[in-house]
Structure formats: C-alpha cells, structure tokens
C-alpha positions in Angstrom: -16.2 29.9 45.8 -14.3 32.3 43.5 -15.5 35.2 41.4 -14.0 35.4 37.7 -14.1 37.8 34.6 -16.2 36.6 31.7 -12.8 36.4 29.4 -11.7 34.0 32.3 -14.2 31.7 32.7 -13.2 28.8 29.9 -9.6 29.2 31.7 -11.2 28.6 35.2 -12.9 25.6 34.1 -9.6 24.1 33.2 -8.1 25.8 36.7 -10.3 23.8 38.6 -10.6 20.8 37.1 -6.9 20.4 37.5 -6.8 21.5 41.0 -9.3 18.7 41.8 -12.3 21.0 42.0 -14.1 20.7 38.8 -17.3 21.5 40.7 -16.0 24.8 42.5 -19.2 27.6 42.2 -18.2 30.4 40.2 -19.4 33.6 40.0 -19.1 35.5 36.5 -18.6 39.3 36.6 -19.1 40.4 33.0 -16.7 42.2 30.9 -13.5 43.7 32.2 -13.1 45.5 35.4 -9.9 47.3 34.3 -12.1 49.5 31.7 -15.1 49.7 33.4 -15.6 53.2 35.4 -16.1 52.5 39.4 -20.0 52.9 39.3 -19.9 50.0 36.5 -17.6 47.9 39.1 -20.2 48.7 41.8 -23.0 48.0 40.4 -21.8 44.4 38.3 -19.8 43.5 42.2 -23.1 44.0 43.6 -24.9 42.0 41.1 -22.7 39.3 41.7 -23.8 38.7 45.3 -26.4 36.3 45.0 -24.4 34.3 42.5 -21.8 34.1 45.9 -24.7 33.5 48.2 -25.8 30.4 45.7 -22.5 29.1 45.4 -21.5 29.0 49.4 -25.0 27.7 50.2 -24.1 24.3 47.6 -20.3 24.9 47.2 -19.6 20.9 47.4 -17.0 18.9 45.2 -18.7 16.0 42.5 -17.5 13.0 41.9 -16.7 13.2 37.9 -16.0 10.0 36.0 -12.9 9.7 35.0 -11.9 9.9 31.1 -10.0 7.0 30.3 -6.8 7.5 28.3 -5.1 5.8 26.3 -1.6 3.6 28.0 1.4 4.8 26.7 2.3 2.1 24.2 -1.6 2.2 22.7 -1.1 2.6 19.2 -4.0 5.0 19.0 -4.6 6.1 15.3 -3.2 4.5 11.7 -3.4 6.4 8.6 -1.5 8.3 6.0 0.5 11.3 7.1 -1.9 13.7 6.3 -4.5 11.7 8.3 -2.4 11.3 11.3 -1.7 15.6 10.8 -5.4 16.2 10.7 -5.6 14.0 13.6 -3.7 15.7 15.6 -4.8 19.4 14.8 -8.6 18.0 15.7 -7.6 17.1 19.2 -5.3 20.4 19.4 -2.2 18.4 19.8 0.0 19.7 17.9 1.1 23.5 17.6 -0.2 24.2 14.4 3.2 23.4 12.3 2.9 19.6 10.9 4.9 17.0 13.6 6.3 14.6 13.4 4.8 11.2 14.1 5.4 9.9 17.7 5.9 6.2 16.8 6.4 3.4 19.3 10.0 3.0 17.4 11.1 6.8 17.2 9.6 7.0 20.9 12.1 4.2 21.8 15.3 5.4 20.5 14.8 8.9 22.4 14.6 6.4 25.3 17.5 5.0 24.8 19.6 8.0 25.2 18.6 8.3 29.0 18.9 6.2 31.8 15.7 7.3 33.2 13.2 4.6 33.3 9.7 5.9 30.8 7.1 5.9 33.6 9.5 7.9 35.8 8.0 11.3 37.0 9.2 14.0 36.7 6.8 16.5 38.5 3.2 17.3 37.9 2.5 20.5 35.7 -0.5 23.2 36.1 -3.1 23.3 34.7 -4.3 20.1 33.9 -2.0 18.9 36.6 -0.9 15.5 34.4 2.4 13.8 35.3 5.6 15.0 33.0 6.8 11.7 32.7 9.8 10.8 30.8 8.1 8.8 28.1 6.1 12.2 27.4 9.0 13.7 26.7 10.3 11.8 24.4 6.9 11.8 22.7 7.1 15.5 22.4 10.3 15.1 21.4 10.1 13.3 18.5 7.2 15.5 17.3 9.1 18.7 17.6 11.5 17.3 15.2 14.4 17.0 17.6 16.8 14.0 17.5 17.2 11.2 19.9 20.3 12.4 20.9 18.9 16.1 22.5 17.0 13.6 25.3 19.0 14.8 28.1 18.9 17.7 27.1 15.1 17.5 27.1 14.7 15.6 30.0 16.7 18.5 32.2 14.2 21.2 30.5 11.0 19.6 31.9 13.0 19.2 35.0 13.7 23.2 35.4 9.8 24.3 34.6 8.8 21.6 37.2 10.2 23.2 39.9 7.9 25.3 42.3 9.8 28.2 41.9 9.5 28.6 37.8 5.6 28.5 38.5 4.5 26.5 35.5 0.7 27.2 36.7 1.2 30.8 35.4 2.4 30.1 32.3 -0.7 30.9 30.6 -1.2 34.3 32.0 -2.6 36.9 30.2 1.2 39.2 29.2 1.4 36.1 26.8 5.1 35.1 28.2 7.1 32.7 26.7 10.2 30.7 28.2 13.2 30.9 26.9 15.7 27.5 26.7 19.5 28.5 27.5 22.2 26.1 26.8 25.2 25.8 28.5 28.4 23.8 28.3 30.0 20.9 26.0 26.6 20.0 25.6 26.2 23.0 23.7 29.2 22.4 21.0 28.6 18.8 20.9 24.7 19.1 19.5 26.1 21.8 17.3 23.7 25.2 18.5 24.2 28.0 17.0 25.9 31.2 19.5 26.8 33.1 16.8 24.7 35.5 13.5 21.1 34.9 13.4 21.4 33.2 17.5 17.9 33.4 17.7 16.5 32.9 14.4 14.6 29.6 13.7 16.9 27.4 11.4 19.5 25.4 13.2 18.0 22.1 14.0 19.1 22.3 17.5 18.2 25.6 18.5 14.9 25.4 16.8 13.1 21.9 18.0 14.4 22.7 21.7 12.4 25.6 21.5 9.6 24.6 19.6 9.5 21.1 22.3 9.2 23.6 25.0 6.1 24.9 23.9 4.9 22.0 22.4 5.4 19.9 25.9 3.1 22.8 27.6 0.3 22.3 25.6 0.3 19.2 25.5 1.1 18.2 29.1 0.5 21.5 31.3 -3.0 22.1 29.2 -2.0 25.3 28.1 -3.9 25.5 24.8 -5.5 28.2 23.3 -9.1 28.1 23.0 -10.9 26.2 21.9 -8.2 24.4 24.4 -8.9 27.6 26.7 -5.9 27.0 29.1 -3.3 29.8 28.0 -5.2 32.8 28.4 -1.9 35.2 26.9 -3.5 38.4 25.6 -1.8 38.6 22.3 1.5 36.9 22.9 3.9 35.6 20.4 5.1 32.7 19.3 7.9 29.8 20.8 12.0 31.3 21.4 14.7 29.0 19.7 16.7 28.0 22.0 19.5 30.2 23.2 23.6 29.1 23.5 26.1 31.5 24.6 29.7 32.0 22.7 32.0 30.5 25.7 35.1 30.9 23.9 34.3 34.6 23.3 33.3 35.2 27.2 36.6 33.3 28.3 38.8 35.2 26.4 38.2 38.1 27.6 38.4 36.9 31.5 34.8 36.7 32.0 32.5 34.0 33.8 30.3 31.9 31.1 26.7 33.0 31.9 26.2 28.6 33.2 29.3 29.8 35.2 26.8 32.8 36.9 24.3 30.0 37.5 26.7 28.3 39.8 27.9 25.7 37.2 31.5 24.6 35.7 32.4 25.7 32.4 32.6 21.6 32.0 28.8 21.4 33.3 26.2 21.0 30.7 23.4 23.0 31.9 19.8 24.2 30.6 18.4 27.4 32.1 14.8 27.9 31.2 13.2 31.4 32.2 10.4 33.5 30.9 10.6 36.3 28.8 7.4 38.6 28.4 9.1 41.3 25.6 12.2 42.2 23.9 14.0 45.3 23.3 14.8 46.9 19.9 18.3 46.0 18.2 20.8 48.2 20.8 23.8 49.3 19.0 26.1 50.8 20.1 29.8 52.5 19.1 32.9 53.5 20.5 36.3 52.0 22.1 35.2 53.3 25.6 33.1 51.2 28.0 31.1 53.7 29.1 30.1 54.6 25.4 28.7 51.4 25.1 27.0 51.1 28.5 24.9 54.5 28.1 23.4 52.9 25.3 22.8 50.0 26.6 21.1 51.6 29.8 19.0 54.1 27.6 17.5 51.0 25.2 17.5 47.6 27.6 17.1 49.9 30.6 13.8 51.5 28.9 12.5 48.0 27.3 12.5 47.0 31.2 10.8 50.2 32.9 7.1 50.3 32.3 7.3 46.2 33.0 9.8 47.2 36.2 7.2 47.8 38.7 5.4 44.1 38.8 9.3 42.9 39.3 9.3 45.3 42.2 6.2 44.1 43.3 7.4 40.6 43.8 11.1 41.7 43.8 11.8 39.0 41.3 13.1 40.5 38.1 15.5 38.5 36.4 16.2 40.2 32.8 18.7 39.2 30.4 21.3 40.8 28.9 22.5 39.3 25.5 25.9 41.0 24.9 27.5 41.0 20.9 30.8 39.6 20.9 32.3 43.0 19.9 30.7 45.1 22.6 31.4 42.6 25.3 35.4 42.9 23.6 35.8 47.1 24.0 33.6 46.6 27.9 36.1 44.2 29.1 39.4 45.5 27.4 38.5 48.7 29.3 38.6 47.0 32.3 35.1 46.2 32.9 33.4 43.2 34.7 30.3 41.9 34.2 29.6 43.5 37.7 31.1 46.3 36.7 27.9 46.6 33.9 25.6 45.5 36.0 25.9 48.0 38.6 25.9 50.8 36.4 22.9 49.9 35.2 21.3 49.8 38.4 23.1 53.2 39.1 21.3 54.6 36.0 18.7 52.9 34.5 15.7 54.7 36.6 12.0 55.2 36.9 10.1 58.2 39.1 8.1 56.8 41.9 4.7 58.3 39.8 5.3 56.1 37.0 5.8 52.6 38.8 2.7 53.5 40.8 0.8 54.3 37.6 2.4 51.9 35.5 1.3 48.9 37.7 -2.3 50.6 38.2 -2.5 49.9 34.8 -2.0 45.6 35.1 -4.6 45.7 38.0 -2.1 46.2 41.0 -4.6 48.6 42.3 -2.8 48.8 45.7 0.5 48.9 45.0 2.8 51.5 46.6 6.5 51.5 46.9 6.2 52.9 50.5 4.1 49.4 51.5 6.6 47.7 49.5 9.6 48.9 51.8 7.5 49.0 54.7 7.3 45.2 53.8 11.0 44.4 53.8 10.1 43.7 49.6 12.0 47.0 49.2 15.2 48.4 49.8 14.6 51.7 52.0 16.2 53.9 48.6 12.5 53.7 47.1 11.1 55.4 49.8 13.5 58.1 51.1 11.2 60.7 50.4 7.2 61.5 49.6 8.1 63.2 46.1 6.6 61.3 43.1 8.8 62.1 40.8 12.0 60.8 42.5 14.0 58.8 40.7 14.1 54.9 41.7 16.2 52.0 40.5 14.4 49.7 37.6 16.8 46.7 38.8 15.9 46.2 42.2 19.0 43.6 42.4 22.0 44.4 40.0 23.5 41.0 40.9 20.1 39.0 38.6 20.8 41.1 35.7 21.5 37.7 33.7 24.5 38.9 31.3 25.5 36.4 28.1 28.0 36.9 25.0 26.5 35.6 21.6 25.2 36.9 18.1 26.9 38.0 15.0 30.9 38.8 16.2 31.3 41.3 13.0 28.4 43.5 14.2 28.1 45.9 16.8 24.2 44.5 18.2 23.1 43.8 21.6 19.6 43.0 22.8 17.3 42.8 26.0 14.7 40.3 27.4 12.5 41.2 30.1 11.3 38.4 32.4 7.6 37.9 33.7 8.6 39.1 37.9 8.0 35.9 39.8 6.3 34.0 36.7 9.2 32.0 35.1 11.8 32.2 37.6 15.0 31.7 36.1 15.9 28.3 36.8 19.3 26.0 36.0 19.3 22.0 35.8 22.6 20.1 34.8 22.2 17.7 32.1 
C-alpha cells in the first residue's frame, strides 16, 4: 500500500509497474502537502484512511499481459524522414530534436567498435526496469548523432549509471537533475573533445551527442519521460550537459593530478565519470597573482551556489560538487604553491552555513525532521556540527573536503571559473574505464 501526492500519481504508475507491482493500491492525497497549512494536512491524512483501509483489505498483485515488443532486428516502421521523425515524436522516443535514424546498418557499425556481444546486459535501469543492453546503446547512439567510433565510450557511460550507487531510479526526481558526462584520458584527445573556450557549450560533435545520448538513453530505456511519458517528474529542470573533458596538459604542468587521476585512474586510462548536477553557479571571476585572492572568490561564489542545496548533502553526507577551474586561475593557485588539497580545505575552512539555515533550508524540500544534532548523534555527522545548541553557529557546507571534485578546462585567456552542485546521494559520482 503507499500513499502519494496527486502531482505524483502518473509517476507512481510507472514506479510500480516497473517494480513488478503494477497492481499496488494507492492512496491519493490531493494537492501538495508542502503548501498546505497543518489543519489542511490533517484533515486530507485523515480523509485518506479509508482509501488505506480499501487498499490493505485487496492489496494483491494481477497478473497483466504482457505487451509484446518488437525483437531487436524488427524493422519496425518505413517511410520518408519526416515520417520516421513524426514517428518517433508520437511514441515519445525521441527528445524533441530530429534523430537520426537507428538503421539495422548504422546499428551495426557502432557494434563493430566493441567486443561486447548485442544482447549482453549491462544492468537493468529504474523505472521501467528494461535491460541496458548493448545493442540499445548503440541504437541510441546512432540517434544522438554520435559516431561509431564513441561506442566504448558509450558503452562505459551506461555502465557508470547502472551501478547501485549512481541510483538511476531517482533520476527523475522532482530538483530536475541532470548527469553530467566527464571524459578522461587519450580517449579524450583521440575523439577530439573540446577542454578548452566554450567547454560546455553545445557544438563540438563529441562533446555534444555524448551528452545528448545520455539523456536520450534515459528516456528511452530507464522510462524517464515527461508526461505524457510521466516518468521524470523534475519540477522545472533544464535541459541535457555536453559532455565535459578536462585540459590534462594544463593540470600536468603545473604538478597537479588530472581530475581521472583523483578518481583512482592513470593519466594513460581512458575513463568516463558520470555524476549529477542539480544547478550551476554564476561565471566566478576572479583577479590577482596571490592564491588566496583567487580562492576568496571562489569560496564566496561556488561556496554560496552550494549552501542552500548543502543541507540534503548533509543529510545523506554525500555531496560531491565540482569545481571547474580556468586554466589561468588554476596557473597563479599552483605557482603560489597550492595543491588541489590545499583549495579544497580552504574551502571547507570557509565556505559556511549557520545551523538555522540548514535546518530551515531542508524544512523547505520536505525534510521535516531533519536536525544536525540527530545527524551527529547518528555517526552521519562529524561532532563540529553540533558542538553547541546556538543556531546561528557557523557549520561547514563541504562535509568532506577530500569529494570537492576539482578540474582545469575552459577558455585559457580568461580569468572564469564555475561550480556544479550535485544531487546528495542522487547521482553519485561514478568512474568506469573505457
């Protein structure tokens, strides 16, 4: 039996099928309990009760016929281009942007740039719970407009989000996150992505299609469409990230590890990181020949794009943000001596929150019981956010300094920096070698 919000209930339907209940009893409470007043609550919770009652009393699982679907090599549709494009906005395939046509021969040649065998399986992905099977991705793939050659590359993305720990099944949340592709390696240089001016603008083939077959793979596979699809419940949301390469040249020569390095990777490893990122900061810039010039700045701006979102990653102490360092301000931090350890710790040192406004700000998302005292109490919490009663004492946004993902790319003759802010425990930052 489970209770859900009106706004919810088209998502739950797709929830449960997935899970294998597509007969679990529901009970709707209308509207939304986060700007209702208490007696409102009261009264709709106890309005619900006989929908519960109902529910338990029949709660039993249905058989449902099955839906047959077509095989993978079932040439399902002919037609013109614009046909085969209104096809596949009808059945909310594609992502709104025309795709490319998945033909059996395109299919094949992203095939042959893997040893993995097509009906391999990768993992199964929430919330339709279908099998990511290789010969999926290279259907999504080709319709992303990427080339046969990115396969691996694709292949160790859908690897990454299948993983337990990137939580895949909460992907369609309502803060409307959206992963984020990292490249690391040769792999990088070889495919030709862009580290450099306008990183993360769409427009290099490479960078763009990874991205946009990211998103494009979790509609189509996890389910998570938006309605009439009804599986990605994001509030507002935003649209797919390119994909994101690091300048390795830049990070070496100034004596610093490559950010695939921090994952636990060679510099000669070709790796993907995939991670979510639920907002971005303003454009930090920042002057000076002095570290410390630099890092004030960037603790005021990243450090505040990351403080009213801090408290859910204390809740779950998962916060992974990332730190996407220009070429020129990583240059004066390191000349002056400066590790990437060195940054990170000063921005746990001084990017800071009082105790009122975690409390409050995670009110706000519906974590109506969250306390930092219960949190240390817990062991979820270092004892620092709870050595005294005072609400307004100042605690640490980054819970652990050491996950403060740092990378050097963007324009090299500008002085521009710039923040993302990962979803807590949704999206875990995750590494695969290609």
């Amino acid at each position: 039996m489970s209770i859900v919000t009106t706004p919810f209930m088209q998502q739950a339907a797709v929830v449960s099928k997935g899970i294998g209940l597509p007969s679990l009893p529901i009970a709707e409470y209308p509207g939304v309990p986060m700007t209702d007043g208490a007696d409102a609550v009261s009264r709709k919770v106890e309005a619900l009760l006989p929908q519960i009652v109902a529910g338990l009393a029949g709660a039993r699982d249905v058989a449902h016929a099955a839906v047959a679907e077509p095989a993978p090599r079932d040439i399902v549709a002919r037609g013109t281009l614009d046909e085969i494009q209104e096809l596949y906005h009808r059945n909310l395939w594609s992502d709104g942007l025309p795709v490319i046509p998945p033909t059996i021969d395109r299919v094949e040649r992203f095939l042959a740039q893997t040893r993995r065998a097509p009906d391999d399986v990768i993992g199964r992905l929430l919330p339709e719970n279908r099998a990511a099977t290789v010969w999926s991705i290279a259907v999504n793939g080709v319709m992303a407009g990427c080339r046969p050659e990115y396969m691996p590359l694709l292949v160790a993305i859908v690897e990454a989000i299948a993983e337990p720990i990137f939580r895949v099944e909460d992907a369609g949340s309502t803060p409307g996150w959206e992963p984020l592709v990292i490249v690391s390696g040769p792999i990088a240089r070889r495919l030709d992505l862009n580290h450099g001016q306008g990183v993360m603008r769409v427009g290099r083939q490479a960078n763009t299609s990874l991205g946009r077959f990211l998103r494009l793979y979790l509609r189509n596979v996890a389910g998570l469409r938006i309605p009439p699809g009804a599986g990605d419940k994001g509030s507002i949301a935003g649209s797919f990230n390119v994909a994101l390469a690091e300048d390795e040249d830049a990070a070496a020569a100034l004596g610093w590890s490559t950010f695939g390095a921090d994952q636990g990777f060679t510099r000669d490893d070709s790796v993907v990181t995939v991670q979510s990122v639920v907002s971005i900061s303003p454009p930090i810039y920042s002057a000076g020949t002095r570290a410390l010039e630099h890092a004030r700045i960037l603790a005021e701006v990243f450090g505040g794009a990351c403080s009213y979102w801090s408290s859910i990653g204390m809740k779950y102490a998962r916060w992974e943000p990332l730190l996407v360092l220009g070429p020129s301000i990583a240059r004066v931090i390191a000349e002056d001596g400066w590790s990437k350890d060195d940054l990170r710790h000063y921005l746990h040192e001084h990017v800071t929150i009082t105790a009122r406004e975690a409390e409050t700000y995670a009110l706000q998302v519906g974590a109506t019981s969250f306390t930092l005292d219960a949190h240390v109490k817990a062991g979820v919490l270092p004892a620092a956010y709870a050595v005294s009663s005072d609400p307004e004492r100042p605690v640490p946004v980054f819970v652990r300094p050491e996950k403060i993902g740092i990378l050097v790319a963007g324009d090299p003759g500008r002085n521009q920096s710039k923040g993302y802010v990962n979803n807590h425990i949704q999206g875990g930052r995750v590494s695969k070698r290609v």
